[in-house]
C-alpha positions as CSV (number, residue, x, y, z in Angstrom):
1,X,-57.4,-93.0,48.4
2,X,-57.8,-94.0,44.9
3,X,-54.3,-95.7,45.0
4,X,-54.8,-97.7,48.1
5,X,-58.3,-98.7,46.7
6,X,-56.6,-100.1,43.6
7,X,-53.8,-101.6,45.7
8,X,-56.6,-103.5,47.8
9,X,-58.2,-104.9,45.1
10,X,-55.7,-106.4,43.1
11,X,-54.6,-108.1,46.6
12,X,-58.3,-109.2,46.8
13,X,-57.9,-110.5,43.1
14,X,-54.7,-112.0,43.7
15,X,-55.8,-113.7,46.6
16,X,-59.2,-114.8,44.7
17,X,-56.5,-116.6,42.0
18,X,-54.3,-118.1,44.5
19,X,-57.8,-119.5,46.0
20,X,-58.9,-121.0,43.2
21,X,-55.2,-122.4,41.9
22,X,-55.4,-120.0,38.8
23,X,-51.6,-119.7,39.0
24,X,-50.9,-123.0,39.1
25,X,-50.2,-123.9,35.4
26,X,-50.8,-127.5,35.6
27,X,-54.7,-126.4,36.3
28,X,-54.7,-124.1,32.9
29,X,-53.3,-126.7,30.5
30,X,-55.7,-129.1,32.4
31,X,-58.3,-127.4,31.6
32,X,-56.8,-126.8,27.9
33,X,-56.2,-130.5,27.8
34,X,-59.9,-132.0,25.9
35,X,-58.0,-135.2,25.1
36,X,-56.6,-136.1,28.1
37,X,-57.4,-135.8,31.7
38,X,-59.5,-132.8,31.0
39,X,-60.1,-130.1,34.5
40,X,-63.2,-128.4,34.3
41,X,-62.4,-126.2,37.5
42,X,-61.0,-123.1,35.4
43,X,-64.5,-122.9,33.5
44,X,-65.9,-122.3,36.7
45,X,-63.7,-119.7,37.6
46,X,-64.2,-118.2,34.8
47,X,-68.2,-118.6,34.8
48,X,-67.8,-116.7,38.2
49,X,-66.1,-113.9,36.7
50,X,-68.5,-113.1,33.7
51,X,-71.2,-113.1,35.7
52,X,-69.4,-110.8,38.1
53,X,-68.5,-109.0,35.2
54,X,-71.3,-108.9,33.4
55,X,-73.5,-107.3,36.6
56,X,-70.4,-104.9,37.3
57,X,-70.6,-103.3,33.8
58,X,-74.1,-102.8,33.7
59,X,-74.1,-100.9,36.7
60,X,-71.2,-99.4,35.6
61,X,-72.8,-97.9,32.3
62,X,-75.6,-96.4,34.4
63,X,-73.1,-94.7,36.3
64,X,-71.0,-91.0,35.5
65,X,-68.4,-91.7,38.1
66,X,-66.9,-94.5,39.5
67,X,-68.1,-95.8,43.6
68,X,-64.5,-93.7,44.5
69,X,-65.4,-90.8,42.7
70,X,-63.1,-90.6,39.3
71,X,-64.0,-90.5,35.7
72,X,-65.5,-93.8,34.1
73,X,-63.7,-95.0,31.0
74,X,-65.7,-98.0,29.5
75,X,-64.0,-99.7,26.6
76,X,-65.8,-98.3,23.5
77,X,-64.8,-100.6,20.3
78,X,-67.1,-102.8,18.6
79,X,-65.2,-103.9,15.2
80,X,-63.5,-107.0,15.5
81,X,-60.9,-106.3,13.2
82,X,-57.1,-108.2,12.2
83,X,-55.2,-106.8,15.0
84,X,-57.6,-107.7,17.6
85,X,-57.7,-111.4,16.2
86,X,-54.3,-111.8,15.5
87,X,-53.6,-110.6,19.0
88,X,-56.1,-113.2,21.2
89,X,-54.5,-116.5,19.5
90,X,-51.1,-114.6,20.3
91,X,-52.1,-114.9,24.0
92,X,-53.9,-117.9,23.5
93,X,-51.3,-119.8,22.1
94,X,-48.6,-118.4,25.0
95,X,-51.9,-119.0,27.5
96,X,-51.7,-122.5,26.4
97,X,-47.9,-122.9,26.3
98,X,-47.0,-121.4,29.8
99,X,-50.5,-121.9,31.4
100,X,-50.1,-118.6,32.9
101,X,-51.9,-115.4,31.6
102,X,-50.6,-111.8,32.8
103,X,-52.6,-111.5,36.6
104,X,-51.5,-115.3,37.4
105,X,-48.2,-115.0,36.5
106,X,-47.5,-111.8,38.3
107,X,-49.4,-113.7,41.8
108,X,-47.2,-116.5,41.1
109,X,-43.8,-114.3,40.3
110,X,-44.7,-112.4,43.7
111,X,-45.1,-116.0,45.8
112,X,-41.8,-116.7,44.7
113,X,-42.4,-119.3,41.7
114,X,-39.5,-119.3,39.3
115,X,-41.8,-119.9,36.3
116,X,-43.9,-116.9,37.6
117,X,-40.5,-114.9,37.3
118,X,-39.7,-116.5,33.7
119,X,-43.4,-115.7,32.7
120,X,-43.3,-112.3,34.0
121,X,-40.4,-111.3,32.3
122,X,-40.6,-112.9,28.9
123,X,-44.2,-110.8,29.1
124,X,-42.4,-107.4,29.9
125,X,-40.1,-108.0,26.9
126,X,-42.8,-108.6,24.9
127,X,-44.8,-105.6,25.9
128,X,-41.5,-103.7,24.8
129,X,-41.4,-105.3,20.9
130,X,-45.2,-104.2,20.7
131,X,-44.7,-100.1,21.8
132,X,-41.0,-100.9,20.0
133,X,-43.0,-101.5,16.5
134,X,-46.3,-99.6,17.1
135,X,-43.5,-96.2,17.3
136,X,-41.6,-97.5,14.3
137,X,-44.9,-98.1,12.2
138,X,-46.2,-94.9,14.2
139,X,-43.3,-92.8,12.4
140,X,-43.9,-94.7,8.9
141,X,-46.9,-93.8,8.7
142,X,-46.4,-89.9,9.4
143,X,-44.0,-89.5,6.7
């Protein structure tokens, strides 16, 4: 049950960026652009989904169990430390450069865009340099 919930509502999600032209990258780098012909539509996506977001999670920390019955797992860091820095311009910057981020670009590889495709696999190869160093600096560290 849990699997086909999950499968639901990343189609509802999916469908919710295809809506609203989030995997379009002309509409990112629009909305990236403050010199030129600026978009404003992405911040309203976005303002949609913090305060979605923000409503969800406090219900959520109220709650012991999730609406479907498992475990709830609620992100518990607080330090903003190097890593975590480091690692939001990294996205930023390939935000801003491809004008997808990893949920449009895998709606847009799956409604056949070659740049979704592109996206999609220059993020899976990226994905396997991280766990490739965090193991190598995993087994450093040990010895």
């Amino acid at each position: 049950m849990q699997k086909l919930s999950a499968f639901f509502i990343g189609l509802l999600f999916g469908l919710g960026l295809l809506l609203s032209g989030m995997t379009d990258p002309g509409k990112v780098q629009g909305f990236l652009d403050l010199a030129g012909a600026w978009d404003p539509s992405l911040a309203f996506v976005m303002g949609g989904a913090i305060a979605v977001g923000f409503f969800a999670f406090a219900l959520a920390k109220q709650r012991t169990r999730s609406f479907l019955g498992g475990g709830m797992y609620l992100p518990k860091a607080t330090e903003i430390d190097r890593r975590l820095v480091l690692g939001s311009l990294t996205f930023g910057v390939g935000w801003g450069l491809a004008g997808f981020c990893p949920g449009p670009g895998l709606v847009s590889m799956a409604s056949g865009e070659s740049k979704g495709l592109v996206f999609v696999l220059a993020m899976l190869m990226g994905m396997a340099v991280f766990e490739s160093l965090e193991r190598l600096g995993a087994k450093t560290r040990t010895t």
